[in-house]
C-alpha positions as CSV (number, residue, x, y, z in Angstrom):
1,X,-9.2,-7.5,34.1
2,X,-7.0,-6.3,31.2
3,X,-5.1,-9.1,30.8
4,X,-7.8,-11.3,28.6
5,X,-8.1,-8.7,26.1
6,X,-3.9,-8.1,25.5
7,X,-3.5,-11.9,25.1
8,X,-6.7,-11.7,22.6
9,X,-4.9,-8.5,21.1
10,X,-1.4,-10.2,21.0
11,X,-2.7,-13.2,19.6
12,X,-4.8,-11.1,16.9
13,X,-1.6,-9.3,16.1
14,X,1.1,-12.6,15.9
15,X,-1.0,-15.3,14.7
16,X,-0.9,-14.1,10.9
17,X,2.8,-14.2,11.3
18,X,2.7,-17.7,12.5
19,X,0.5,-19.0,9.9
20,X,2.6,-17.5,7.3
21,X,5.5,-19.0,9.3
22,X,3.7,-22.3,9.5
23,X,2.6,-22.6,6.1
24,X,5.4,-22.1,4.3
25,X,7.4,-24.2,1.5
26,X,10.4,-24.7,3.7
27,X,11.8,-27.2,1.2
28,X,11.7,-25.3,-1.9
29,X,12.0,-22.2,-0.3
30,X,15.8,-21.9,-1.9
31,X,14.4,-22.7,-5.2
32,X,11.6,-20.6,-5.1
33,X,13.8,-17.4,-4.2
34,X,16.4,-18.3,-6.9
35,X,13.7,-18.0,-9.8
36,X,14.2,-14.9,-12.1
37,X,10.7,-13.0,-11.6
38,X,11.1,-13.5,-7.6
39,X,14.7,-12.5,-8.0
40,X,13.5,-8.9,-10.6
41,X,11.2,-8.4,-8.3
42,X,13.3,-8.4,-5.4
43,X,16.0,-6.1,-7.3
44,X,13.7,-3.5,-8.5
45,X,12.3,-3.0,-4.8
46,X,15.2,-2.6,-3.9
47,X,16.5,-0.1,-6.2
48,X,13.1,1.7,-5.7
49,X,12.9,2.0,-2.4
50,X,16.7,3.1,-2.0
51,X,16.2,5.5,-4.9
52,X,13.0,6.9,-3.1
53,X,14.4,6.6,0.4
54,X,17.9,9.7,-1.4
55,X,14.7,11.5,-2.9
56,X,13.1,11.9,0.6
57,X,16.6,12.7,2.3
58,X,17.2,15.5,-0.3
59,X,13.3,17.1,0.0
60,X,12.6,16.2,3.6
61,X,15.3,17.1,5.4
62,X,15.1,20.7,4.4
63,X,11.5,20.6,4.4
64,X,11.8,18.6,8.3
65,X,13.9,22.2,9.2
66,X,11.5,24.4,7.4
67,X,8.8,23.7,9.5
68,X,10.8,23.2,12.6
69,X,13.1,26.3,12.7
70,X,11.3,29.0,10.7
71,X,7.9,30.2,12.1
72,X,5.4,31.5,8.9
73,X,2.0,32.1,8.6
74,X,0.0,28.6,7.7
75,X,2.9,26.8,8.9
76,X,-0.1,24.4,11.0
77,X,-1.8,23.8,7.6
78,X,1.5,23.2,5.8
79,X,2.3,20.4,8.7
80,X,-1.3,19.1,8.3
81,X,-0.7,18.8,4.6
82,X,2.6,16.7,4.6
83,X,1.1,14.1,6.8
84,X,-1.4,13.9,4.9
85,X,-0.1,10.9,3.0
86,X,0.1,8.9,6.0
87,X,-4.0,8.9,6.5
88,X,-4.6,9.2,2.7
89,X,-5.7,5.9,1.2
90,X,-2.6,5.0,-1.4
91,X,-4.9,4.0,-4.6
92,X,-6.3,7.9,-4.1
93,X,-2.5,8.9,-3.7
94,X,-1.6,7.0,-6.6
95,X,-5.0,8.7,-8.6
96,X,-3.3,12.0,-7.3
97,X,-0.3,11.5,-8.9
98,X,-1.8,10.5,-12.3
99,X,-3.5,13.7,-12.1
100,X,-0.5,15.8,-11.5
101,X,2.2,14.0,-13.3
102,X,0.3,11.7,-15.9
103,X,0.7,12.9,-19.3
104,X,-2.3,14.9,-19.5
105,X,-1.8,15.8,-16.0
106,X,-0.7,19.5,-14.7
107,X,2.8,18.8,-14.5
108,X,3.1,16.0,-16.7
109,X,1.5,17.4,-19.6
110,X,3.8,19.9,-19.7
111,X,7.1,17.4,-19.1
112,X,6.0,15.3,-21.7
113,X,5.4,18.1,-24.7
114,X,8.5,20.1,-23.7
115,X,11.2,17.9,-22.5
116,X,9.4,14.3,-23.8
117,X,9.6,12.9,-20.4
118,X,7.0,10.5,-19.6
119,X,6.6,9.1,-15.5
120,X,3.6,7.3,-15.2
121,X,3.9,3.6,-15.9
122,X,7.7,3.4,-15.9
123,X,10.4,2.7,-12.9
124,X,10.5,6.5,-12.3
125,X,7.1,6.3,-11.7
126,X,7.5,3.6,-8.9
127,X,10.3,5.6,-7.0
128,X,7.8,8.9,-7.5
129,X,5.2,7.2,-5.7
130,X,7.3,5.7,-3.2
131,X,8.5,8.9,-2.5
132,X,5.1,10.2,-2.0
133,X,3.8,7.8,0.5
134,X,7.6,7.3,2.4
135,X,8.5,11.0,3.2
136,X,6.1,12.0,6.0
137,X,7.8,9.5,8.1
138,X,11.2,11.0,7.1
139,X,9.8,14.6,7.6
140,X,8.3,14.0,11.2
141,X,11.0,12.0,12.8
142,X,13.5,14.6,11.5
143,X,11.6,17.7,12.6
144,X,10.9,16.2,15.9
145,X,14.5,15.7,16.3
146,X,15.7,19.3,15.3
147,X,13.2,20.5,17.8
148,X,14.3,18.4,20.5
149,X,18.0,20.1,19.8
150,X,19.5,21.7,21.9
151,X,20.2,25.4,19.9
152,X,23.6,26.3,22.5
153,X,26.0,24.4,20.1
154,X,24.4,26.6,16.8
155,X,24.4,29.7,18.9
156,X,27.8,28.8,20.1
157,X,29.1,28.1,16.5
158,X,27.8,31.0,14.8
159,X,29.2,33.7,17.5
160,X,32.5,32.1,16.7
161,X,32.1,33.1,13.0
162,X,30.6,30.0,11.0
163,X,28.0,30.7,8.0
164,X,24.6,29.1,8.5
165,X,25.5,26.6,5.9
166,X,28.0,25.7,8.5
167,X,26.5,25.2,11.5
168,X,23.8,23.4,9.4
169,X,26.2,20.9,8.0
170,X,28.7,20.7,11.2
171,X,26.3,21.4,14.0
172,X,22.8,20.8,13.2
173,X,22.8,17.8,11.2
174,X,25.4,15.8,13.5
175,X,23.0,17.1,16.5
176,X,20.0,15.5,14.5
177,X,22.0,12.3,13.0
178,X,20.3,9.7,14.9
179,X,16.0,11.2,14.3
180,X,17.5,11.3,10.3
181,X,19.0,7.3,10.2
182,X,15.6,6.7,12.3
183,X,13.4,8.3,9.7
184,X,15.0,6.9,7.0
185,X,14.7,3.1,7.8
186,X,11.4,4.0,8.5
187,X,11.4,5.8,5.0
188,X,12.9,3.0,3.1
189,X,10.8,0.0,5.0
190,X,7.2,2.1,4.1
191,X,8.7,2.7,0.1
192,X,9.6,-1.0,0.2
193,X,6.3,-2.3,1.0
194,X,4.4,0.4,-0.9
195,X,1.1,-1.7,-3.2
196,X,-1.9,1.2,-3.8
197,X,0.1,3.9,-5.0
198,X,2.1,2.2,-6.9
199,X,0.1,0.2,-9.2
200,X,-2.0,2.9,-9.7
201,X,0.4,5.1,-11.2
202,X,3.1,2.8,-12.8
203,X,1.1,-0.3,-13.1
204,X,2.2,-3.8,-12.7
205,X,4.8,-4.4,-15.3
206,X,7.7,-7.4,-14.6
207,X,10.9,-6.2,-14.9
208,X,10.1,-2.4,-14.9
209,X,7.4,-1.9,-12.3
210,X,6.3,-4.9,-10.4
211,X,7.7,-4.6,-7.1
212,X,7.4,-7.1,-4.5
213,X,4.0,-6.4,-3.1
214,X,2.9,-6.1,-6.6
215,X,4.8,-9.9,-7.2
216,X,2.4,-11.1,-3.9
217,X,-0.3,-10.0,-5.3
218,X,-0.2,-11.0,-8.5
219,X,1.3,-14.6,-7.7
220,X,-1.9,-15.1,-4.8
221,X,-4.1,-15.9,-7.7
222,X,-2.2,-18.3,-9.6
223,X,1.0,-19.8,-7.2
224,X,0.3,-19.1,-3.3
225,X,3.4,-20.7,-2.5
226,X,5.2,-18.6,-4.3
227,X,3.4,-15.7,-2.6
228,X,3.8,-16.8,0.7
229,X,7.7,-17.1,-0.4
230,X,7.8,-13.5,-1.2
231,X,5.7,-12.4,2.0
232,X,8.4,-14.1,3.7
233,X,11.1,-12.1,2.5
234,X,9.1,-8.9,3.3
235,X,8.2,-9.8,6.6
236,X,12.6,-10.7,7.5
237,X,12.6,-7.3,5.7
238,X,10.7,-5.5,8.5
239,X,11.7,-7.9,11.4
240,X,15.2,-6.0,10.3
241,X,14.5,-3.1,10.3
242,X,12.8,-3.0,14.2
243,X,15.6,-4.7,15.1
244,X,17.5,-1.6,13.8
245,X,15.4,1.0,14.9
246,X,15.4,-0.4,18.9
247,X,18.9,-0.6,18.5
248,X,18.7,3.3,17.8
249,X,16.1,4.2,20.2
250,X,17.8,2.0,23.3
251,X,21.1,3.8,22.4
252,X,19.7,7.1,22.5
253,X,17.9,6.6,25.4
């Protein structure tokens, strides 16, 4: 009985591909890739999301151990809070972030009288908003890993002497290695394919914002071939990076 509706469900889910598959210009394809806005495009999504993908590491790891190791009050509403991102709509993330960082914004009005730092509408602002949407997946995979670690090896380590910054860097972090590369392909793939929150707070600017998505949408209203072109690289993009995350998850299990 449940077989009719997980073929209908399958074929819901794999048909797009195939039409994208199917309908694309095979025979210019080379050309199409080689052409300087394709090409900026695919560079500054690049840079972005690798850029956004450190950012995360650096906030969400220790944020990831925060909520994992050290109990506090409201530590359920601070959970709830960093996931929020991953529900949240990204235009209202990206209207969010205009109204903090923008240059009448809470932050940003302050960075840009004091230190004449401006992050809306610039690269900075596409790795900033990357960042915003990409680390929840980098925070939960990591703090579901420390709490799946087993704490003998710190308690070991640290009756034999070591500093917590030790058993942190020597213990802990080897313990948690493969939850951290996890969540950060997962990190990276979400910051590569980031559209709402990005064009809403750096805009859609070739060469300094316009990001791949951004190139897709922009070249659906006047060259769907070459939109279909860049969906293409997008979609090898991901098809990568499940390939690399089963890899992980069949070696761990």
């Amino acid at each position: 009985m449940l077989l009719l509706p997980a073929l209908a469900g399958l074929a819901f889910l794999v048909l797009p591909l195939v039409g994208l598959l199917v309908r694309a210009p095979w025979s210019t394809l080379g050309t199409r890739l080689a052409e300087p806005q394709v090409l900026e495009a695919l560079r500054l999504s690049l840079v972005s999301a690798t850029l956004a993908t450190v950012l995360c590491l650096l906030l969400g790891v220790p944020l990831a151990w925060l909520l994992a190791r050290v109990p506090f009050p409201g530590a359920r509403v601070v959970r709830a809070l960093v996931t929020v991102p991953l529900v949240l709509p990204p235009v209202v993330g990206g209207v969010a972030l205009l109204l903090v960082l923008g240059r009448r914004g809470l932050v940003g009005g302050w960075l840009d009288s004091a230190f004449g730092l401006t992050l809306p509408f610039t690269t900075a602002g596409v790795v900033l908003a990357e960042t915003f949407v990409a680390m929840p997946f980098l925070v939960i995979s990591v703090e579901g890993a420390l709490r799946a670690a087993d704490l003998r090896f710190e308690e070991a380590a640290a009756t034999l002497g070591a500093t917590r910054w030790t058993i942190f860097r020597r213990v802990t972090l080897p313990l948690v290695a493969p939850g951290v590369a996890a969540g950060a392909i997962l990190c990276w793939a979400r910051a590569l394919g980031e559209f709402g929150a990005t064009i809403t707070f750096a805009g859609n600017f070739p060469g300094r914002t316009q990001t791949m998505p951004l190139a897709v949408y922009l070249a659906l209203e006047t060259d769907p071939q070459a939109a279909i072109v860049l969906s293409l690289v997008l979609l090898a993009v991901s098809v990568v990076v499940l390939a690399a995350l089963r890899d992980r998850w069949v070696s761990a299990s």
